[in-house]
N, C-alpha and C positions, 0 to 999 in steps of 0.2 A: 536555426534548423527547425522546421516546419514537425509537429512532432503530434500521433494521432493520438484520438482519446475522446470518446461519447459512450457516457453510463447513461443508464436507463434503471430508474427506482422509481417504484410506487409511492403513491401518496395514502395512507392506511389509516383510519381510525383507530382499530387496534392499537395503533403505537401514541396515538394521542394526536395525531397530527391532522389538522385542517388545509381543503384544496383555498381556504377564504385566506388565512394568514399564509398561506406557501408564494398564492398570487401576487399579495401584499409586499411580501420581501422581493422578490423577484423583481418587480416594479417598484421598488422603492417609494412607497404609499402607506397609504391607512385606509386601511377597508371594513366597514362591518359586517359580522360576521350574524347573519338570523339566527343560525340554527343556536350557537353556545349566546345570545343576545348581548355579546360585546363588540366592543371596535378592538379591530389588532392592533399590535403594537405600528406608531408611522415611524416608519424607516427610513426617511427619506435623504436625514443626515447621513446613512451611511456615503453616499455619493457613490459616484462612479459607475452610474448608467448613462449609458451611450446613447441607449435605441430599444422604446418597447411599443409593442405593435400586437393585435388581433387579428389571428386570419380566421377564415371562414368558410364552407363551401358556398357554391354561389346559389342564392334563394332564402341564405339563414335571415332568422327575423332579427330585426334591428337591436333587440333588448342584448344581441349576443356580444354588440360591443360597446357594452358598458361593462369591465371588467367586475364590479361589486355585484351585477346581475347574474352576470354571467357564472361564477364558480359559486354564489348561495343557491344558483338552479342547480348548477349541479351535486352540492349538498342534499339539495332536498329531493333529487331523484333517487339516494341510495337509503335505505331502513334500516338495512343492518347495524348493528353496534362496530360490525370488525368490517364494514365496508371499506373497499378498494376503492376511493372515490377520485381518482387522477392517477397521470403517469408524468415523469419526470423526465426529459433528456436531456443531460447536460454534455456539452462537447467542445474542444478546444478550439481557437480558433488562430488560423494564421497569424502572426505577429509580423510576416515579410509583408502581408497585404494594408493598405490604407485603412481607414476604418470607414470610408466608403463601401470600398471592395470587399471587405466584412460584411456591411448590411449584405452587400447584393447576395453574397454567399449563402448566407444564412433563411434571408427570402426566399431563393431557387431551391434549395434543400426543405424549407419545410412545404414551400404550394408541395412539390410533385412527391414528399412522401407520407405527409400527415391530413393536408386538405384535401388531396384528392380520393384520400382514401374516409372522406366525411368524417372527420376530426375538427374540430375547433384546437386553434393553436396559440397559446398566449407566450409570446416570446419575449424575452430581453435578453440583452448585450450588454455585459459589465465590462469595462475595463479593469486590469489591474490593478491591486491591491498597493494603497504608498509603499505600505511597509513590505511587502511578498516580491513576487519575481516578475518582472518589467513587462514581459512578454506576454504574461498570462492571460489575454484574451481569451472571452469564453461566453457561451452562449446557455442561457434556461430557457427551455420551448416547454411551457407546462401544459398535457393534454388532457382532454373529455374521452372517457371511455365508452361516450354511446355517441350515436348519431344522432342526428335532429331529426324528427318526426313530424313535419308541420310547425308549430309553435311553440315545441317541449323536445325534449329530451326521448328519445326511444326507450318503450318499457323492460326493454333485455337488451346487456350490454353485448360489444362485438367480440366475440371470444378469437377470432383471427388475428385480433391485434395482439392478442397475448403470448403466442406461439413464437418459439427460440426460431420459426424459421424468418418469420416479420422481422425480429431484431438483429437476426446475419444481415437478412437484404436491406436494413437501414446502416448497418456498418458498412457494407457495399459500397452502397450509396453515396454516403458521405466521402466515403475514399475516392471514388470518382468524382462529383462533385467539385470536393474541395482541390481535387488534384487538376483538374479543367481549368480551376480561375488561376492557381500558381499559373502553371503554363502559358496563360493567355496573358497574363498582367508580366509575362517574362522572369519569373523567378524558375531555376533550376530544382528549388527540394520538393521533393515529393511525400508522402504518407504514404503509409499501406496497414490496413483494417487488421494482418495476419497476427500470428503472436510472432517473436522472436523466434522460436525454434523453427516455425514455419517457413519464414524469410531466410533461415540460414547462417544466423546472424548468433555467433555465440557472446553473445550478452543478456547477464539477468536483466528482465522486464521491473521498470521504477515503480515506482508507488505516486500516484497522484493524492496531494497534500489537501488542494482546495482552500480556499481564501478563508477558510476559519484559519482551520491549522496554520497554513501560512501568516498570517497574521500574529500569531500566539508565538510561533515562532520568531519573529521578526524582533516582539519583545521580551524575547533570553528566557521564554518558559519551553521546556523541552516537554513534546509530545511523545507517543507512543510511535505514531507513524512515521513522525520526524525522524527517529531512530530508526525505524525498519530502511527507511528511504536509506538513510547516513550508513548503513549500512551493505544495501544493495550498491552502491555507490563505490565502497569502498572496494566490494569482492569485485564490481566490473575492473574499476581500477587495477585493481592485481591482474585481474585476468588479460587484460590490454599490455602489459607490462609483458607478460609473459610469452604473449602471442609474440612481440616485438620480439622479443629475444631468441625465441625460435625460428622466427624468420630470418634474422642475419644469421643465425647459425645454418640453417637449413642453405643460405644462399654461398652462403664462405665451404662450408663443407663440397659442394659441388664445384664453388673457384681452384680449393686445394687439390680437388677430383683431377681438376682438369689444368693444373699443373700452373698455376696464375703465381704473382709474386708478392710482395712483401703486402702487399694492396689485403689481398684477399686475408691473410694472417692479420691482419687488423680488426679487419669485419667481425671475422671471427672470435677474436679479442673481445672487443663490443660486445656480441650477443653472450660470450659468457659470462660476462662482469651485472649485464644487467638477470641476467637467470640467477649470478650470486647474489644478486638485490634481493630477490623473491624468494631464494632457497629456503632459508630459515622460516616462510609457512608454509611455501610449500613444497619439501623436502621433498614430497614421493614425486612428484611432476619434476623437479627438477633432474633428478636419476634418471626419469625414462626419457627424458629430452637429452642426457648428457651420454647415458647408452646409444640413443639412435644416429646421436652427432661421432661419435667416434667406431660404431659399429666394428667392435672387435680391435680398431686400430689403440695402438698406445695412447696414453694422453698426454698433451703440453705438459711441462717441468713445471711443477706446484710452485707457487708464490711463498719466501718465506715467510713473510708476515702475512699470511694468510693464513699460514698452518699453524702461527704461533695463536692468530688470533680465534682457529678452530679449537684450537689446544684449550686455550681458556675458557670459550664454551661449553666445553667438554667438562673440563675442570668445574664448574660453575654449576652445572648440570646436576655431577656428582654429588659437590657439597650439598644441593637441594634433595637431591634422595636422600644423600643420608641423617638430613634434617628431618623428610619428611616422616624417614623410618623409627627417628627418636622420638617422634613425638609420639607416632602411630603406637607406638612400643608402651610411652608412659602412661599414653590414654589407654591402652590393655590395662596395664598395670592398675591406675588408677579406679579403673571401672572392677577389676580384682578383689580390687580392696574393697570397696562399697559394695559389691554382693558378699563379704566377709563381715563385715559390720553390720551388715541386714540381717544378715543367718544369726551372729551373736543376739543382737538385741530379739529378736521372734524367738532365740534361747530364755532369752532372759526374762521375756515375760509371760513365756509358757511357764517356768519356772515358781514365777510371783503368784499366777494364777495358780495354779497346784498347789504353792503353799498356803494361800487366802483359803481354798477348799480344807485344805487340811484343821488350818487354826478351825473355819468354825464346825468341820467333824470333832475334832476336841474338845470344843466351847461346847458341843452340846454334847457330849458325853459325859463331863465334868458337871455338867446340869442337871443329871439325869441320878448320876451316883449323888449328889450332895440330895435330893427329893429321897 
């Protein structure tokens, strides 16, 4: 399943971060770096580049496809300390298409939205991660924030590229785009740029991991995001279960409606056995699904090892409240006692202290009569 996804982050000095080693990794190389006067770390080991390539508008000077030329000029075009010095998009790429039909994809996507609009674009193609998830095609297009100007860099960057309206119509784009070559190359899935709520579609939105995490993953270390994902995952799952169960009840309720035979009592069976899968997290959902399935009418004859085994949860239930209320109780108590023993002892040494004053009001009155 063809599945959408292009972020766009900056490249910031502020954060410590160079467009010389961003290049570097992207490309899987070693670059030096003028402005900090080191060589970045060579990556080259990591593996798993497809395809990197420089585009350009047409007239730029030759120096722009030499990748170590090209992002130390653009270093050296920004002064600031907290310079914006690149912009980052990274976006997923079909996994039903060849990895031919990837270049071409990712080609036609950046001419018509990043060179035509006088951007220098330095892109690569990772395949996925050994260790991460198979499919994970994905693309880095790292871009120049000013146009060329003759043989340099323009003196003021293009503030149109930075606008939330440029990054909707590069989500656009891409959704068309990439949805053009599925079609043509005969694949059925499509993308679409919307969120989830938009599309209709009630499923929470996943979390994209990216080949660190994934990675880290892969070898038994548990992330932060990894959890939120394992998570989102889990709720759609319930939520799919749920929807399932409502739908054979919704479609059994209208067979009984309409007077069908032992067929449809089945259905109906079904959708309530899986709604009692889910009940227990989520009891209020299941009430109003089992309200609107019997709408006033009686309900089917209870299960009795159903009710023994509600019986028991019940029961279960119970014993943990009145567990939790013993403890809650002792910890009163306890906490009782320790503000009682605090008051004694602040007794006892107001006490000491009073009488240390005392002894030496006495010590010097007995000093005073003996003179």
């Amino acid at each position: 399943m063809a599945i959408y996804h292009l972020s766009a982050r900056i490249v910031s000095r502020a954060k410590g971060q160079s467009a010389v080693h961003k290049a570097a990794y992207n490309a899987r190389t070693q670059l030096r770096d003028e402005r900090e006067g080191r060589t970045s770390r060579d990556y080259s080991a990591e593996g798993g580049l497809l395809f990197s390539g420089i585009f350009a508008p047409k007239g730029a000077p030759d120096w722009v496809q030499d990748r170590e030329q090209l992002w130390n000029r653009v270093e050296a075009a920004e002064k600031r300390k907290d310079a914006f010095v690149a912009r980052e998009i990274e976006i997923a790429l079909p996994h039903e298409l060849t990895e031919q039909q990837r270049e071409w994809l990712v080609k036609d996507f950046v001419r018509e939205q990043f060179v035509r609009r006088g951007m220098v674009a330095d892109v690569a193609i990772h395949a996925p991660d050994l260790e991460g998830d198979e499919r994970n095609y994905h693309a880095h297009i790292l871009l120049t924030t000013r146009q060329l100007d003759g043989e340099d860099f323009a003196k003021t960057k293009t503030r149109e590229w930075d606008t939330k309206a440029t990054l909707y119509e590069w989500r656009q784009s891409w959704e068309r785009t990439t949805n053009r070559y599925l079609e043509r190359f005969g694949h059925e899935e499509h993308i679409d740029h919307r969120t989830l709520e938009a599309q209709g579609i009630d499923r929470e939105a996943t979390i994209h991991l990216g080949p660190h995490v994934q990675a880290m993953e892969a070898r038994g270390l548990f992330t932060e995001r990894g959890e939120q994902l394992r998570g989102v995952e889990a709720r759609n799952y319930e939520r799919a279960e749920l929807t399932q169960g409502l739908q054979q009840v919704d479609v059994a309720s209208r067979a009984l409606d309409e007077g069908l035979t032992q067929t449809s009592t089945n259905v109906v069976t079904g959708g309530i056995d899986i709604l009692g899968q889910v009940a227990e997290k989520t009891l209020d959902t299941f009430a109003t699904a089992f309200d609107s399935l019997f709408n006033g009418r009686p309900p089917l004859p209870p299960d009795p090892e159903q009710l023994k085994r509600d019986e028991a949860v019940r029961e279960q239930r119970a014993e943990q409240r009145e567990a939790k209320a013993a403890a809650e109780e002792l910890y009163r108590y306890n906490t009782e006692r320790q503000r009682q023993m605090e008051d004694i002892i602040k007794k006892l040494k107001a006490q000491e202290e009073e009488y240390e004053k005392q002894r030496e009001l006495d010590g010097g009155r007995s000093r005073t009569r003996e003179r």
